[in-house]
C-alpha positions in Angstrom: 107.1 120.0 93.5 109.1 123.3 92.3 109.6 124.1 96.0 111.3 120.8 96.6 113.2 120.9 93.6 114.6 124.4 94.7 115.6 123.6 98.1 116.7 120.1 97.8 118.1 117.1 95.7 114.5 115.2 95.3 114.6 114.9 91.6 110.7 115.9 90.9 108.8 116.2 88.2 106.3 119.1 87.8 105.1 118.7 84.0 103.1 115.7 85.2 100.3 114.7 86.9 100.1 111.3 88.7 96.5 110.7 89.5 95.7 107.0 90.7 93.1 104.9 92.2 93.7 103.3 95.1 94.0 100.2 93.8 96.4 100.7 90.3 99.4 98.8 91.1 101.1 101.7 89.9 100.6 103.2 93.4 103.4 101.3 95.1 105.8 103.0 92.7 105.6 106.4 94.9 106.6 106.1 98.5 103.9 109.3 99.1 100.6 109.2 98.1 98.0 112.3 98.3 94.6 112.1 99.1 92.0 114.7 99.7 88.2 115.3 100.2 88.2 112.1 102.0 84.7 113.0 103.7 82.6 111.5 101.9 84.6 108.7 100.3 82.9 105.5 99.2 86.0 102.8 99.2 85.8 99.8 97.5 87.2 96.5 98.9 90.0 96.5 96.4 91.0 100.1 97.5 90.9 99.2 100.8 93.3 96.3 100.3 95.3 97.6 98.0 96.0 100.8 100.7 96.6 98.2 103.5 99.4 97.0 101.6 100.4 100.5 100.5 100.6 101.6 104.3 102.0 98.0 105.1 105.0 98.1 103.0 105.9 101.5 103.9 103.9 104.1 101.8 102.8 107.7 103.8 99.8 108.5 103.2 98.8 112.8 103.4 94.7 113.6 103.8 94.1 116.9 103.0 91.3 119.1 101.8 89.1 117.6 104.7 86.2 119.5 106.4 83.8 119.2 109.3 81.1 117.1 108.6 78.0 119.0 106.8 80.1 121.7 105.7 80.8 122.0 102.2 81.1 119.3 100.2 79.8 116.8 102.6 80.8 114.3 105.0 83.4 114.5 107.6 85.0 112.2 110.3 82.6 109.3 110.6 82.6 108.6 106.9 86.2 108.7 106.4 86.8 106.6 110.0 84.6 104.0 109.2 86.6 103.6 105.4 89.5 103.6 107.5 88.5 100.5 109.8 88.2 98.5 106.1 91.8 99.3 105.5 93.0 99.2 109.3 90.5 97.5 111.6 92.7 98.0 114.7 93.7 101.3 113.6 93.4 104.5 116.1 94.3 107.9 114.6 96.0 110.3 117.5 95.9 113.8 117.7 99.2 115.6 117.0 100.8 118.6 118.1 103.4 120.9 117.3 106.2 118.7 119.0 106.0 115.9 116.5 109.4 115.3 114.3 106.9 115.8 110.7 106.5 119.0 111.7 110.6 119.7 112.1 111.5 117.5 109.3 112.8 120.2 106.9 111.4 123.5 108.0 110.7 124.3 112.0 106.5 124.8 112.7 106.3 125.1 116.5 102.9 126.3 116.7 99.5 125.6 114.1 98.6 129.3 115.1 100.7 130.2 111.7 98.4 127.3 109.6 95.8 128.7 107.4 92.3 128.7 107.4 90.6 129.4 103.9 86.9 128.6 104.9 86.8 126.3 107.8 86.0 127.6 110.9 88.0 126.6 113.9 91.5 124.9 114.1 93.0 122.9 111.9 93.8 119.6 114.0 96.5 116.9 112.6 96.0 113.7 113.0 98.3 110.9 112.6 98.1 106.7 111.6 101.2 105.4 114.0 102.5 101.7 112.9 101.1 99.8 115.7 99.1 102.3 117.0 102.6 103.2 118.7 102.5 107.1 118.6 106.2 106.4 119.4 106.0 104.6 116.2 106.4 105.0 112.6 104.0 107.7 111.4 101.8 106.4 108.3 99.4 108.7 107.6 99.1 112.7 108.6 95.6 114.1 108.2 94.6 117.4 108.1 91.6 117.3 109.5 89.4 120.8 109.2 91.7 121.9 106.7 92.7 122.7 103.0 96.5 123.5 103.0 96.4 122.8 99.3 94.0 125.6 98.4 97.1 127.8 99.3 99.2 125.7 97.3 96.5 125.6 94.3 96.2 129.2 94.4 99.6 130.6 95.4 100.3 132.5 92.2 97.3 134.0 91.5 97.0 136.6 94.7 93.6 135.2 96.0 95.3 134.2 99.4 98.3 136.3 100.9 101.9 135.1 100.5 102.8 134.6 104.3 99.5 131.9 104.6 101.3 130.3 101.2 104.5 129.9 102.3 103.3 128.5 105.8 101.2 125.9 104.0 104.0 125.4 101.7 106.3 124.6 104.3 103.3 122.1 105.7 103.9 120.2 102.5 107.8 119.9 101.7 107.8 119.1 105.8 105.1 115.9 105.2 107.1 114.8 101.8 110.1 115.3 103.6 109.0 113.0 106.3 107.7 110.7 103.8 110.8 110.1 102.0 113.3 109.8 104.6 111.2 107.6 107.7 
């Protein structure tokens, strides 16, 4: 939130913290909504409603902080699919590349060579949620899947991770909210 306030208008607020279930009616006051460690997620039916009508109405949705399934912390894809399919039966998530207009919505990332890795092994891959399954379409939802971008966020001023892997995961982040705000 400091980085947006510095290098735009977005009036933020970074004193607070906004931590809601998915089903506090609060929700639909934030166009953006942050999720992470979705991998072994247990949804209830009234989150899974109440994020239909998030995603419905117009609310983007980032995933972060997700790993390969068995990894640390548990679950992976299947768990967080099959959660998805109770909010978004019909719902396909597509692989994105470097091409896609979130990733040029504020600052330019051409390749995911440049996207941190803190303990995963392998590429990240981003995945996106596309309003009618139309990857032409309205993006809804960015995950990153085999990822924690926010570890380099969470941890940016106290040295653990080096400052070029910051500031690319940084730019990750004011790019999605970017895209958030303004699609």
């Amino acid at each position: 939130m400091r980085i947006l306030n510095e290098i735009s208008t977005i009036p933020t607020r970074v004193d607070e913290v906004n931590t809601l279930a998915l089903d506090d009616p609060d929700l639909s006051r934030y166009p953006v909504a942050y999720i992470i460690e979705v991998g072994w997620w247990e949804m209830t039916d009234s989150e899974a409603e109440a994020l239909r009508a998030y995603i419905q109405k117009g609310g983007f949705v980032i995933v972060d902080d997700f790993k390969v399934g068995g990894g640390i912390g548990g679950g992976g894809w299947e768990q967080f699919a099959a959660n998805m399919r109770r909010v978004l039966p019909e719902a396909r998530f597509f692989d994105l590349d470097a091409s896609h207009p979130v990733f040029h919505s504020f600052f330019e990332i051409d390749s995911f060579d440049i996207i941190p890795q803190a303990y995963n092994t392998g590429r990240p891959v981003f995945r996106g949620l596309f309003e009618d399954n139309d990857p032409r379409g309205r993006l809804q939802m960015i995950v990153n899947y085999n990822t924690d971008v926010s570890q380099f966020w969470e941890w940016s001023s106290t040295g653990f991770r080096p400052i070029d892997e910051t500031n690319e995961a940084y730019k990750l982040g004011v790019n999605y909210v970017m895209y958030g705000l303004t699609r």
